[in-house]
N, C-alpha and C positions, 0 to 999 in steps of 0.2 A: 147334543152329540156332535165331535166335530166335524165327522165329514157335511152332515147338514150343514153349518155356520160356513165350514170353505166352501159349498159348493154356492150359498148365497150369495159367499163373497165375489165367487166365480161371475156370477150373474150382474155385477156393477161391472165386472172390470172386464167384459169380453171385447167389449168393442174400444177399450181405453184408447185413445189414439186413430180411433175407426170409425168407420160410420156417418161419414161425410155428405157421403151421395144423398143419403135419404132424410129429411125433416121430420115425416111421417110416414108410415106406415102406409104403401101403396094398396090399389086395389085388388082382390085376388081376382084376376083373370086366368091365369093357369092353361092346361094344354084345350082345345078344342071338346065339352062334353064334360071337365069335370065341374064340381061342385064348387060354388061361388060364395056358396055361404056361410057368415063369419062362428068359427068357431065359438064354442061357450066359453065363460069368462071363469066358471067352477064345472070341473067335473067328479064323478066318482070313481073309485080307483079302476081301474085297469083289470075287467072279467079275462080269467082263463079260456081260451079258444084249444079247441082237438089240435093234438098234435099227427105229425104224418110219423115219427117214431113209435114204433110196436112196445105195446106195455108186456113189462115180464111177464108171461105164463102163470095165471093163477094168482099172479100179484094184483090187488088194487091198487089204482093208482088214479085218482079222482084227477090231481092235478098237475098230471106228467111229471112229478119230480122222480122218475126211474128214468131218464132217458138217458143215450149213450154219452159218455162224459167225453167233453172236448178239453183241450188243455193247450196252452202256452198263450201268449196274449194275441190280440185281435190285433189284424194287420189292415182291411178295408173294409171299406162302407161302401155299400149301393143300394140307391132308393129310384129306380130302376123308372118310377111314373113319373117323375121331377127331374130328372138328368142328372141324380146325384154320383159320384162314381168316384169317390175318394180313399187315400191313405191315411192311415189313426199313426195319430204320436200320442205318445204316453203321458199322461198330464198329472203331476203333482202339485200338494202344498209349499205354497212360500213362506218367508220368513213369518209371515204375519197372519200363516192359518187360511189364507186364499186359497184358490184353486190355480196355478196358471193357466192361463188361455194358449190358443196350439202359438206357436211361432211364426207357423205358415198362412197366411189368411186362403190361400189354396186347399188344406190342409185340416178335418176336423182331428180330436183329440178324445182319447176318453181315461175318465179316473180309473188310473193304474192302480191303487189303492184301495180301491172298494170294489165292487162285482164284477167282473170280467162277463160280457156276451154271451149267456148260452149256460153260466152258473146261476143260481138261482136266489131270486132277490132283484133290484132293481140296476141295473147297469148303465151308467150314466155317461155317453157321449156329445160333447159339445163344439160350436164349430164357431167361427166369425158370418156376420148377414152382409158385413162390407165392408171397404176401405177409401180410405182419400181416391184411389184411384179406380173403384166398381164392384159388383157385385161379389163376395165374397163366395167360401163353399156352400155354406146352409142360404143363401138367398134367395135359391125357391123351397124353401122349409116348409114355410107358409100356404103351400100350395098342395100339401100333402091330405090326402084325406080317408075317411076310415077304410078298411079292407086293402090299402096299399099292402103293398110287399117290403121289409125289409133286410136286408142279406150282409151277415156281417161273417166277413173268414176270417177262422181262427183257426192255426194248428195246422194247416191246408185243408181243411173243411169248411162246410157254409153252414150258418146255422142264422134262418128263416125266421123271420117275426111278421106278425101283423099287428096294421095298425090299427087302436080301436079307441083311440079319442084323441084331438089335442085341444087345449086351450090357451089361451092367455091371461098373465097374471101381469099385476104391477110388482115393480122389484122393491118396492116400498111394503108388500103386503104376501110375499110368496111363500106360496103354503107347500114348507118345507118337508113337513112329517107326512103331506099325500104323495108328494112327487119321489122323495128320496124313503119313505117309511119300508120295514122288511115286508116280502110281499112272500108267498107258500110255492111258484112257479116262477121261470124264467120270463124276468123283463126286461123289457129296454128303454130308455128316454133319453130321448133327443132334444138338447134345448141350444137356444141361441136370442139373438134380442130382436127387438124392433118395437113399432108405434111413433111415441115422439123422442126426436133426439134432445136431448139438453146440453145446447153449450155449453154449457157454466160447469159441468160434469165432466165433457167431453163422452157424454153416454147416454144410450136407449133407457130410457124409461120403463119399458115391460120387458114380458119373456115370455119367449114362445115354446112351449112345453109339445112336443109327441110323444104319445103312449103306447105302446107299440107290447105284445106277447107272445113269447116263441110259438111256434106253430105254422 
């Protein structure tokens, strides 16, 4: 499918130009108390968690797909335990079926073209880990960990995810149909690069995947 092949493409080419600072892939130290321990390298897709919107009256709704519909595209990001606190730019296909990466290394982006924040299916926002000159937006991405909060407004409303798994893949071996595959509820995934840089590429090697489900 294409958007899976661009957003892979996505995943070589986010730090094209970037990624200077780091060699490899530091240690997760993170704020005072949280979790130091490295992520899995496979996980299983992304379980439904309770949402705090009221299910219709007499409707079932096992997997909150009734919730109150939000509409026009997603303007910020904040992941509130990591000091994330960003603006989204709209991110399409280039000439050659990629994804482009945001413009602003300040700045993440998400696929305007595929799921939007808070519709249902997997919603894919991406960001740079760093540049010639420091830490990028998603550079404590890696520091995130299960039961975070994440708040993205849309429409002038906020619409809440949690998070409930991330891992790490090689971009030699990324498993497109668990990350981007259609999901029954509202998801999010957050990805960006790190581990080893390759000069010869001018790119990270892996990719660092958050799993995150409205609620």
């Amino acid at each position: 499918m294409r958007v899976r092949a661009a957003v892979v493409s996505l995943l070589t080419g986010l730090v094209v130009g970037a990624g200077y600072l780091l060699l490899h892939e530091p240690a997760r130290t993170g704020a005072p108390g949280r979790s130091a321990q490295l992520p899995p390298s496979i996980v299983s897709p992304a379980v439904p968690v309770p949402s705090n919107w009221p299910e219709p009256e007499g409707v079932p709704d096992p997997f909150r797909i009734a919730q109150p519909a939000v509409s026009g595209p997603p303007t910020r990001l904040r992941v509130a335990a990591v000091g994330i606190d960003t603006a989204l730019e709209s991110l399409h296909l280039g000439a050659g079926g990629e994804l482009v990466p945001p413009e602003s290394y300040a700045r993440a982006g998400w696929y305007a073209d595929g799921t939007a924040p808070g519709d249902i299916g997997p919603a894919v926002l991406a960001g740079h880990v760093d540049s010639k000159s420091g830490p990028a937006v998603f550079y404590r991405l890696r520091e995130v960990d299960i039961g975070d909060r994440i708040e993205v407004t849309r429409g002038g409303r906020t619409v809440t995810f949690t998070v409930t798994s991330t891992a790490w893949y090689p971009k030699s071996d990324f498993p497109a149909d668990l990350v981007h595959g259609p999901t029954p509820d509202r998801q999010l995934r957050l990805i960006t690069c790190g581990g080893v840089f390759d000069r010869s590429l001018r790119s990270y090697r892996d990719n660092l995947v958050v799993y995150a489900v409205a609620g």
